[in-house]
C-alpha positions as CSV (number, residue, x, y, z in Angstrom):
1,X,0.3,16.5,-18.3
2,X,1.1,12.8,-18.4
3,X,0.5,10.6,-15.6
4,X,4.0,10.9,-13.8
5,X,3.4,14.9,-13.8
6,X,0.2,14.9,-12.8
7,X,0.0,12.8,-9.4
8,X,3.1,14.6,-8.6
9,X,1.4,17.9,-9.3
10,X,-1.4,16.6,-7.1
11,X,0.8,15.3,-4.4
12,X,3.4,18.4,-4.1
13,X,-0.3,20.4,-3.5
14,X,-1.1,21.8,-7.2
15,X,-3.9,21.6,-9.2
16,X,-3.6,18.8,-12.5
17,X,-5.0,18.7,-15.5
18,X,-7.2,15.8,-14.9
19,X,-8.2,13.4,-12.0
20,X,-5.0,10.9,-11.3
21,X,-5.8,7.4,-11.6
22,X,-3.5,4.5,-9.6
23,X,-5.1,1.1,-8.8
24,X,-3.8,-1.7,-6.4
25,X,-4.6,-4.0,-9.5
26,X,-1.8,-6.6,-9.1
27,X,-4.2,-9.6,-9.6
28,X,-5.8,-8.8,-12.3
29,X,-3.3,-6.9,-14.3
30,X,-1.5,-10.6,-13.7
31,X,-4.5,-12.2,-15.1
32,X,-4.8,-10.0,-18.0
33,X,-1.2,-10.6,-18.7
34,X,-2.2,-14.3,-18.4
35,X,0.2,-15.5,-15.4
36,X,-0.8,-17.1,-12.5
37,X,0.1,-15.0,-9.3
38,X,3.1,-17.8,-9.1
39,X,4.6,-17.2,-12.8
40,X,4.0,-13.2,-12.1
41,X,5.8,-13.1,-8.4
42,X,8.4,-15.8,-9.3
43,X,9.6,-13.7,-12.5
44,X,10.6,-9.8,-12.8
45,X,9.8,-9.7,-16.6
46,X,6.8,-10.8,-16.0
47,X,5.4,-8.5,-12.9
48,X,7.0,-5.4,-15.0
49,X,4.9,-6.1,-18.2
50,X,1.7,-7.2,-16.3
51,X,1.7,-3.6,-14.7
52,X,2.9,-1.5,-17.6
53,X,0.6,-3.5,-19.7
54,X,-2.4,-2.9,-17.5
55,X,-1.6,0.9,-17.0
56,X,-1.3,1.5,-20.8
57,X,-4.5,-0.4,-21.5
58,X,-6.7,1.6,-18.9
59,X,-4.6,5.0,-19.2
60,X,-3.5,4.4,-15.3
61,X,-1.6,7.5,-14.1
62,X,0.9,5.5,-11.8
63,X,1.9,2.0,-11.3
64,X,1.6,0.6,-7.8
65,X,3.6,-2.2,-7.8
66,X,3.2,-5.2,-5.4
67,X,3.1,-8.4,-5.1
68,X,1.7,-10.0,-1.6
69,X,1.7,-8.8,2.7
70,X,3.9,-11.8,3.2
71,X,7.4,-10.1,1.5
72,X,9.2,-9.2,4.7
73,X,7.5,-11.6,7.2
74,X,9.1,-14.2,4.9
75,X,12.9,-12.7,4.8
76,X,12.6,-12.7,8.7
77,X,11.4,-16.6,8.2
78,X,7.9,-16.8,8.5
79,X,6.3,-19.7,6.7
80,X,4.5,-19.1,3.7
81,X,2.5,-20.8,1.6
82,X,3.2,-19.6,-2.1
83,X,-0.4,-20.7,-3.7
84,X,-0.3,-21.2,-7.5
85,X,-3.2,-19.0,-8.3
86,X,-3.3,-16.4,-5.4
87,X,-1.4,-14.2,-3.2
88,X,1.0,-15.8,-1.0
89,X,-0.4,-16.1,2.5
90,X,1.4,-16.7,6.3
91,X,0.7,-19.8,7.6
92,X,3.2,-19.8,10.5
93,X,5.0,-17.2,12.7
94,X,8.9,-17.2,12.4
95,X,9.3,-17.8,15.8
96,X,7.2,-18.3,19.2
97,X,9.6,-17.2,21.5
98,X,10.1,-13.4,21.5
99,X,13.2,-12.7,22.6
100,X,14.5,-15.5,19.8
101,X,12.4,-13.4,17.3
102,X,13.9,-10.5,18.5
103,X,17.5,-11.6,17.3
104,X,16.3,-12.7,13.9
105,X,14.6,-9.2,13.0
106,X,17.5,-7.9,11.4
107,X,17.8,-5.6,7.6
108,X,20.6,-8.0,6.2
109,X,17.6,-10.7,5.8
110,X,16.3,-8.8,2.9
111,X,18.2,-9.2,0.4
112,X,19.0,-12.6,0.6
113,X,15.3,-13.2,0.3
114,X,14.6,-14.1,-3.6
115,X,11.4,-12.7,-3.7
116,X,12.4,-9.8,-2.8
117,X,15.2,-9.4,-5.3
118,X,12.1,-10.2,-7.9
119,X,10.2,-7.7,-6.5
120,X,13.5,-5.1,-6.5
121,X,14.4,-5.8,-10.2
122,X,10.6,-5.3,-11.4
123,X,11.0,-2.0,-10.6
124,X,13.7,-1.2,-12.1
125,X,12.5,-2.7,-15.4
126,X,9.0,-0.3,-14.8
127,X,11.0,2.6,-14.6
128,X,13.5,2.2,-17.0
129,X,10.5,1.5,-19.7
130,X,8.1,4.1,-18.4
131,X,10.0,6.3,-15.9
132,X,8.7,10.0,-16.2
133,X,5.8,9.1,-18.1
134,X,4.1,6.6,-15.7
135,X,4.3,7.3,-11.8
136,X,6.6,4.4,-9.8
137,X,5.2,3.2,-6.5
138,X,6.5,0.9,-5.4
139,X,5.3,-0.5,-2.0
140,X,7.7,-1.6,0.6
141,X,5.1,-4.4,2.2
142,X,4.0,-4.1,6.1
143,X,4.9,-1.5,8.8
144,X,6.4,-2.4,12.0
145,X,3.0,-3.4,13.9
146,X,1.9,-5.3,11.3
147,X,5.5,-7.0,10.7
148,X,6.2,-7.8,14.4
149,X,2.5,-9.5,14.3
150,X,2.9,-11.6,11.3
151,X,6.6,-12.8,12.6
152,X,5.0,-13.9,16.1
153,X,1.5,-15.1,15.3
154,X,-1.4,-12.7,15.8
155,X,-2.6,-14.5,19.0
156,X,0.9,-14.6,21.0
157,X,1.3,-10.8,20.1
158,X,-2.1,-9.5,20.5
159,X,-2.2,-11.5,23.6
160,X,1.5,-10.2,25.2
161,X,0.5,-6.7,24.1
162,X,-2.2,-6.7,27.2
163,X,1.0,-8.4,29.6
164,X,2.5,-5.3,31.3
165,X,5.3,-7.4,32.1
166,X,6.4,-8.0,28.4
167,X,5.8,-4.3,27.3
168,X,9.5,-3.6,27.1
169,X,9.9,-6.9,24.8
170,X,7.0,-5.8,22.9
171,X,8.4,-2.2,21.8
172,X,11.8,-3.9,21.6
173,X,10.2,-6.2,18.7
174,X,8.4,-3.3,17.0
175,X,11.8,-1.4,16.9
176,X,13.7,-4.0,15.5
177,X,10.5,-4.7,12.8
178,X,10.7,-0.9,12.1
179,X,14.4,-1.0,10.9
180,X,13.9,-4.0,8.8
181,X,10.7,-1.6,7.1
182,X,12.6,1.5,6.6
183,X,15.5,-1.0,4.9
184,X,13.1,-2.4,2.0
185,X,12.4,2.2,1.6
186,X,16.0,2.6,1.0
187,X,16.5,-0.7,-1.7
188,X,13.2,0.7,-3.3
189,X,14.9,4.0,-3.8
190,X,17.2,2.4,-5.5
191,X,15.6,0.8,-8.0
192,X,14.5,4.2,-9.4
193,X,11.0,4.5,-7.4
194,X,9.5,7.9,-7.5
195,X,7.6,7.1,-4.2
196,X,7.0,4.1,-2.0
197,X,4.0,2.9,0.3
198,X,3.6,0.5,3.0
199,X,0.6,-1.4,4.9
200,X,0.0,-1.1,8.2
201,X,-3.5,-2.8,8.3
202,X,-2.9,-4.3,11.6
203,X,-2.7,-1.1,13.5
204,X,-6.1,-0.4,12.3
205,X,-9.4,0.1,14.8
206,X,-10.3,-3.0,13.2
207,X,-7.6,-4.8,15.3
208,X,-7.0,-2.7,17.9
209,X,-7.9,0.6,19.8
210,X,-7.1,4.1,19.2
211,X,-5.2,4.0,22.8
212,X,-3.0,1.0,21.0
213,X,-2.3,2.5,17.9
214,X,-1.1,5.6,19.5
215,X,1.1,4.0,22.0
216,X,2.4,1.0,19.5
217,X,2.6,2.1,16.4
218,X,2.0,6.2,15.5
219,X,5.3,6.4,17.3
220,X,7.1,4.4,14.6
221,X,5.0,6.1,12.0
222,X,6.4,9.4,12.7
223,X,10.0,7.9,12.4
224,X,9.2,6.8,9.1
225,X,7.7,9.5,7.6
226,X,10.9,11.5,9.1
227,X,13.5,9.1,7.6
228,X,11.6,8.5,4.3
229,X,11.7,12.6,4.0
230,X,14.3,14.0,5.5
231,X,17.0,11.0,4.5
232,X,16.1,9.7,1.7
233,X,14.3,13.1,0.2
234,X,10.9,10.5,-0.7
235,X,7.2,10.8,-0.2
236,X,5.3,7.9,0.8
237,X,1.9,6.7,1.4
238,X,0.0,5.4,4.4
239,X,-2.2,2.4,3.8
240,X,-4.4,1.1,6.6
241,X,-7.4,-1.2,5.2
242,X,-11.2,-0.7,7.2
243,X,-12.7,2.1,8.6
244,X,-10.2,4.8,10.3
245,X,-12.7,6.9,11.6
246,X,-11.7,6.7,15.3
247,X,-7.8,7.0,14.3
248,X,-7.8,9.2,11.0
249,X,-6.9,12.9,12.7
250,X,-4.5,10.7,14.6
251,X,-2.7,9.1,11.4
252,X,-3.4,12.8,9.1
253,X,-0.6,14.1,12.3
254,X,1.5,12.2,11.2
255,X,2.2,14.1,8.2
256,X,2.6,11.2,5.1
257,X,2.2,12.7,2.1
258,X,-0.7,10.7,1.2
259,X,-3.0,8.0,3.5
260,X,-5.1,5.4,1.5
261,X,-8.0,5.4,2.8
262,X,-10.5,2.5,2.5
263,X,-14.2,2.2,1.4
264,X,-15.5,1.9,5.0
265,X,-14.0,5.3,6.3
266,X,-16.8,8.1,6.5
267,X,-15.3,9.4,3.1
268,X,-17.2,12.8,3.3
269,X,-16.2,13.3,7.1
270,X,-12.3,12.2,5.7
271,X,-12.5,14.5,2.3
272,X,-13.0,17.5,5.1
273,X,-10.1,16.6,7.3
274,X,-7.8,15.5,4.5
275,X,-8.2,19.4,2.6
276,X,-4.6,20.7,2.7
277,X,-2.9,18.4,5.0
278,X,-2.2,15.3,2.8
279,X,-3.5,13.9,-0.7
280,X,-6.0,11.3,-0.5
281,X,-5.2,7.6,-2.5
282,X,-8.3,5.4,-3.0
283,X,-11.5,4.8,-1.3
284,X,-13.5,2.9,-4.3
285,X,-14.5,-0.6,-2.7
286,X,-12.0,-3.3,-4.4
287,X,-14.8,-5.9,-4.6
288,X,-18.3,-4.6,-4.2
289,X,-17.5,-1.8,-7.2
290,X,-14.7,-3.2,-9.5
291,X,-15.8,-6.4,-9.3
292,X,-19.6,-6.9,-8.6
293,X,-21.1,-3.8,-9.5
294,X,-22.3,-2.8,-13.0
295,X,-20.8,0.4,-14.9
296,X,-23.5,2.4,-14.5
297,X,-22.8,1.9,-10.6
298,X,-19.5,2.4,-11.1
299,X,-19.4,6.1,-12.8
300,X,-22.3,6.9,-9.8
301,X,-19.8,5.8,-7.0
302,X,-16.8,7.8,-8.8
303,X,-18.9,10.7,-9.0
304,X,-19.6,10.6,-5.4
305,X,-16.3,10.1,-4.0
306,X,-14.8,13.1,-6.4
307,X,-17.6,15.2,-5.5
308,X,-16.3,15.3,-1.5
309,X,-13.3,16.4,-2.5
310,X,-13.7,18.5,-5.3
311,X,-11.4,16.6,-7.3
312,X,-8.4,18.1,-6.0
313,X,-5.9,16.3,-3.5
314,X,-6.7,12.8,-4.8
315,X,-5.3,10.0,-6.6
316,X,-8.2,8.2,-7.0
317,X,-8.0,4.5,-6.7
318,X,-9.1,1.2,-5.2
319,X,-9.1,1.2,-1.4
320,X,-7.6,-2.0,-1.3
321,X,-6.8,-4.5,-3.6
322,X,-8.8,-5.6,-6.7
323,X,-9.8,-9.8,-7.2
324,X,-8.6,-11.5,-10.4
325,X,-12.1,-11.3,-12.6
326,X,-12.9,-8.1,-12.4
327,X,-14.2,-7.1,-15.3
328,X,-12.8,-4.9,-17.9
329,X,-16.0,-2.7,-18.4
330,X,-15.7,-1.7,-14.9
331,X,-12.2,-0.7,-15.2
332,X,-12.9,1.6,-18.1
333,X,-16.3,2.9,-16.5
334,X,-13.9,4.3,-13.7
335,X,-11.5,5.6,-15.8
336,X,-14.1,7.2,-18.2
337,X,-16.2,8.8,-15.5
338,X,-12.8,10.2,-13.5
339,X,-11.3,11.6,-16.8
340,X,-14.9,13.2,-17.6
341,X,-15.4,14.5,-13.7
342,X,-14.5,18.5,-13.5
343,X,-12.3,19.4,-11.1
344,X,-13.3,22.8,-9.0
């Protein structure tokens, strides 16, 4: 099997060949391609060879391609501060009146957003170079929670989500967020991607309560999933950085082909849950393994995480993403120990 064959063997519920490797890696593959995160977002060429470069060097199964969280919050008209040497970052909502924001959450702003056109044309350079050989995922930035909240500031909208009285405007907002999200889905279809992801992180228990989540944001979750399957025939993946434990049987209904699931989740508890019902993409800590730890640590945490689950129904990855300076021997300790590990 090659890598596009087998994390779609994994992810369509057979057994591959080997353990599937994808890694949110788009700082230090940048690094290693020696750009600085403005020369690699500002320049399709340049993201395209950084990740097909890093994938060939570590024998990564699939690409995950992205570039920052600040991709469609910026289209809309956030501001955002585009740092010379790492990720972009929000530093102001687009608007502070709701109802105003509410007008200005519309698809069309998308595509006249250059950063995204980078984005859209880096994929199709990766998959007209590696397409079938090297799995395409290409990740269509932040859900509808997480969208509305950047747009608005998180204090004015964690703050109105507690104001009965602006509970209409609220889901009004999140609605409009959602059909700018399921817009970037379709353009990355376009471009050739064999699946696409999203980010959600704001929807997490970390921000918010399981009684939120379900009322503000699994409801646009299940329209996704429905739209990405049913009209534009896609998979896609669920990515939700901390610990799910209070919302993961909650987020597994849902029914996304895959849920990324970070370091902090009871993995063991999640491996059990997970069996059957959706493939699992991470959990290896992004910074205390790839970065700080030694190799040795390295092959001991792989070993544990593909010991509770077998192997099987995993792409195994970061579960989040990796700093710039990682070093390489921890990158080939992982790959060495998952292409070594067994699978039952």
């Amino acid at each position: 099997m090659n890598g596009y064959e087998r994390i779609m063997a994994v992810l369509h519920g057979q057994k591959a060949d080997k353990v599937p490797l994808m890694l949110l890696n788009f700082m230090p593959a940048a690094a290693e391609a020696g750009f600085t995160m403005d020369e690699y977002r500002s320049s399709a060429k340049n993201m395209a060879k950084a990740q097909i470069d890093f994938a060939r060097k570590y024998g990564m199964d699939g690409i995950w391609l992205e570039v920052d969280t600040c991709m469609e919050a910026g289209a809309i008209g956030a501001e955002v501060e585009l740092r010379r040497d790492a990720p972009a970052a929000i530093t102001g909502p687009a608007a502070d009146n709701i109802k105003e924001l509410i007008d200005m959450m519309t698809p069309d702003r998308l595509l006249k957003y250059d950063r995204i056109k980078i984005m859209l044309e880096a994929a199709h350079l990766i998959k007209k170079e590696v397409g079938g050989e090297i799995l395409l995922r290409g990740n269509c930035d932040q859900m509808a929670f997480s969208l509305a909240m950047l747009c608005y500031g998180m204090e004015n909208f964690l703050a109105d989500l507690t104001d009965e009285d602006l509970e209409e405007d609220i889901q009004t907002l999140i609605s409009r967020a959602f059909e700018v999200h399921l817009e970037f889905h379709r353009l990355m279809k376009q471009t050739g991607a064999d699946i696409t992801s999203f980010g959600d992180s704001s929807c997490g228990p970390d921000v918010i309560g399981p009684a939120m989540y379900l009322k503000y944001s699994k409801p646009y979750h299940q329209k996704l999933q429905k739209a990405v399957s049913e009209e534009l025939g896609m998979m896609t993946v669920c990515h939700i950085c901390g610990n799910l434990d209070r919302i993961i049987e909650d987020v597994l209904d849902v029914g996304f082909a895959g849920i990324e699931i970070d370091y902090k989740t009871n993995i063991p508890r999640a491996a059990e849950l997970m069996r059957g019902k959706t493939v699992e993409f991470g959990p290896i800590d992004p910074s205390g393994m790839f970065y700080f730890a030694k190799p040795e640590e390295m092959t001991r945490e792989v070993n544990r995480v593909l010991d509770c689950f077998g192997g099987r129904g995993i792409v195994l990855g970061a579960g989040c993403a990796i700093p710039k300076g990682a070093p390489e021997e921890n990158f080939r300790a992982f790959a060495k120990a998952a292409r070594s590990y067994t699978i039952r």
